[in-house]
N, C-alpha and C positions, 0 to 999 in steps of 0.2 A: 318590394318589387324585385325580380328577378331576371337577367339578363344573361344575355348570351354574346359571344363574341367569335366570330370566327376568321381568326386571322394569323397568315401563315407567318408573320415575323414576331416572334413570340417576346422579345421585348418590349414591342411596343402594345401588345396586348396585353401582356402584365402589368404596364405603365397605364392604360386606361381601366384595368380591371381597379388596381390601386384608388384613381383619382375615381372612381365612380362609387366605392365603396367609404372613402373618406368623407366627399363632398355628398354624395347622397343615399348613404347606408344601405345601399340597392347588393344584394345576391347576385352572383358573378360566374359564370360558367365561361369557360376558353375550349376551343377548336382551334386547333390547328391546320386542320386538311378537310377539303372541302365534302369527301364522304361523310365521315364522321362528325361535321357539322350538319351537313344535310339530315342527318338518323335523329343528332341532337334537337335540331329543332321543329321535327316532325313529333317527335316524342314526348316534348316537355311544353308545362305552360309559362313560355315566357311572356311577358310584358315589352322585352323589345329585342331585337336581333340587330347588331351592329356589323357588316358583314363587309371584307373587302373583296371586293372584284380579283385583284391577281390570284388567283387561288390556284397552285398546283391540281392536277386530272382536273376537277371539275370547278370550271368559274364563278362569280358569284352569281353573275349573269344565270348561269344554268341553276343555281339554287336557289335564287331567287323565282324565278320561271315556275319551278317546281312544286314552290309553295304555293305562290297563289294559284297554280294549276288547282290546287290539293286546298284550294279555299280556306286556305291558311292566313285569318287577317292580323296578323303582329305584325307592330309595326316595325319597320326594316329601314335604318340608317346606310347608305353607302363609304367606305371608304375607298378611294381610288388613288392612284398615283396619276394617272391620267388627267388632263385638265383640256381633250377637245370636247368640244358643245356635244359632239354625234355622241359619247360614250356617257355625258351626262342626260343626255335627253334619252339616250336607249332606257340606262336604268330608272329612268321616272315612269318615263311609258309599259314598262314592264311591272311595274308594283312596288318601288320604292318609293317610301315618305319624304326622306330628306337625305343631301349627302355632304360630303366634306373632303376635297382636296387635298391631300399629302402635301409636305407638311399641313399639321393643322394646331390651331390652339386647343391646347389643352381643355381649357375654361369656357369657349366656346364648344367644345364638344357635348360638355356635360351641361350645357346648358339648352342644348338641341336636343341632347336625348331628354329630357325632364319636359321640355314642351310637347315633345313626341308623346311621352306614357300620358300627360295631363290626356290630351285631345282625342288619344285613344279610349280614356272612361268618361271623356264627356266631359273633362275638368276644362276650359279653358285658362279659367285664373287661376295663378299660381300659388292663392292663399285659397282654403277649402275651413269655410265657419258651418260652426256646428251646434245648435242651441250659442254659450259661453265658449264654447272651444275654438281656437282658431289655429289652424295645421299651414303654418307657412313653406310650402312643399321645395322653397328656392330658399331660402337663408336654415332651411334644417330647424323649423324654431317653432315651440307650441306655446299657446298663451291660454290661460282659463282663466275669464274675467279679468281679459285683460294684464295680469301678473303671468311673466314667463315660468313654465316649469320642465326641470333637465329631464329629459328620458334618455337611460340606454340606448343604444344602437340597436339592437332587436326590438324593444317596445315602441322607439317611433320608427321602425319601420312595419313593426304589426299593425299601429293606429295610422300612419298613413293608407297603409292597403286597404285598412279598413274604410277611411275614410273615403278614398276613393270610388269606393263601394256604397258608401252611406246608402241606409234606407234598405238594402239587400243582406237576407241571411247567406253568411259566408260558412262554409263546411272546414270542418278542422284541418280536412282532408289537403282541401284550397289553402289554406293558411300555409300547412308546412309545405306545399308545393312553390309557394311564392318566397317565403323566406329564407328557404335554406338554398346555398350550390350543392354540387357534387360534394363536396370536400370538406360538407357538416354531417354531424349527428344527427341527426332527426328523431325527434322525440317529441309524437303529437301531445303527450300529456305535459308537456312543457310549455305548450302554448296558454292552456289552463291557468299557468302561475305568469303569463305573460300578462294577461288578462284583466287578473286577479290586482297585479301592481297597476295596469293603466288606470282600472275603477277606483283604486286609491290615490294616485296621482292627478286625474279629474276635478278631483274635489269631493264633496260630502250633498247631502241631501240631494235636489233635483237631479244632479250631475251624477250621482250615485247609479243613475240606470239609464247613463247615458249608452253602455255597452248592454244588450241582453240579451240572454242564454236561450236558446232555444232548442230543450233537448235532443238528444241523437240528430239533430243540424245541423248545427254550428251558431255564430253568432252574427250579431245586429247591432250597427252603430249607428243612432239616430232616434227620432220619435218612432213609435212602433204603426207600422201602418192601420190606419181606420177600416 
């Protein structure tokens, strides 16, 4: 998953980028100012936009507005330092999902933004089973048959997007749009050996096609549609 942040006190932006990237291996992009967040997030596909209202020239209010003008549906967390009813009921009525009060908890944040992306691809519950596989998208934890197995921080976050996705051929193209920030490498034939370890950490036999290749596509996690 990949995310976007745009918030003018850049310590505490790098402090959520930290804690989102720790707690749940999510791609991270930072904004500073609210142009060049507005361009960011017109241009890229994120999965969620964390966005605070005080924004230097232009508010979050006004970038928020902007998006969904522009039928922009990510979903969009507020942060405000503001706690009157009128500025939290503006930005819901304007096209925010959820927001959070200055000070906020940490742990609670990261735990809003994960229920935001689930309900954004139709996940509700926060475990996502797969045939054997079971992708616990809140404790960061995969089980196949039951027995937990470690993945990398790039592989379960490939197999979660993917799982997200179940049942949908996803494009390479999509992949590395999702997993990487600004401030990776990107190297679509990288995903290939990304792939390649999850089909082996899956297991053997049935589970062996539980991921599959769908030339010049991209790939499919799940039974193959009838």
């Amino acid at each position: 998953m990949r995310v976007l942040i745009i918030e003018d006190e850049i310590r505490l932006a790098r402090n959520i980028a930290k804690m989102l990237d720790r707690e749940s291996s999510w791609a991270v992009d930072i904004s500073t100012e609210g142009e060049d967040g507005r361009h960011m997030a017109m241009t890229n596909p994120y999965d969620l936009i964390i966005l605070d209202l005080g924004l230097p020239k232009i508010s979050g209010l006004e970038i928020l507005q902007y998006l969904r003008r522009n039928n922009m549906t990510v979903p969009v967390l507020i942060l405000t330092a503001r706690d009157a009813a009128d500025d939290i009921i503006q930005g819901l009525e304007t096209g925010s999902d959820d927001y959070m009060v200055k000070p906020f908890d940490m742990r609670q944040l990261v735990a809003r933004c994960k229920a935001l992306v689930r309900r954004s691809y139709g996940r509700a519950a926060p475990v996502i089973n797969i045939a054997n596989v079971s992708i616990d998208t809140t404790k960061h934890q995969v089980t196949v048959c039951g027995k937990p197995v470690r993945l990398p921080a790039m592989e379960y976050r490939l197999l979660e997007y993917l799982a997200m996705r179940a049942g949908e051929v996803v494009s390479k193209a999509d992949i590395v749009d999702h997993l990487y920030d600004f401030g990776s490498d990107k190297f679509s034939n990288v995903v290939e050996v990304y792939i390649n370890a999850l089909r082996t950490k899956l297991g053997s036999g049935s589970q062996a096609e539980l991921i599959h290749t769908f030339r010049n596509q991209g790939y499919l996690l799940g039974e193959l549609p009838t």
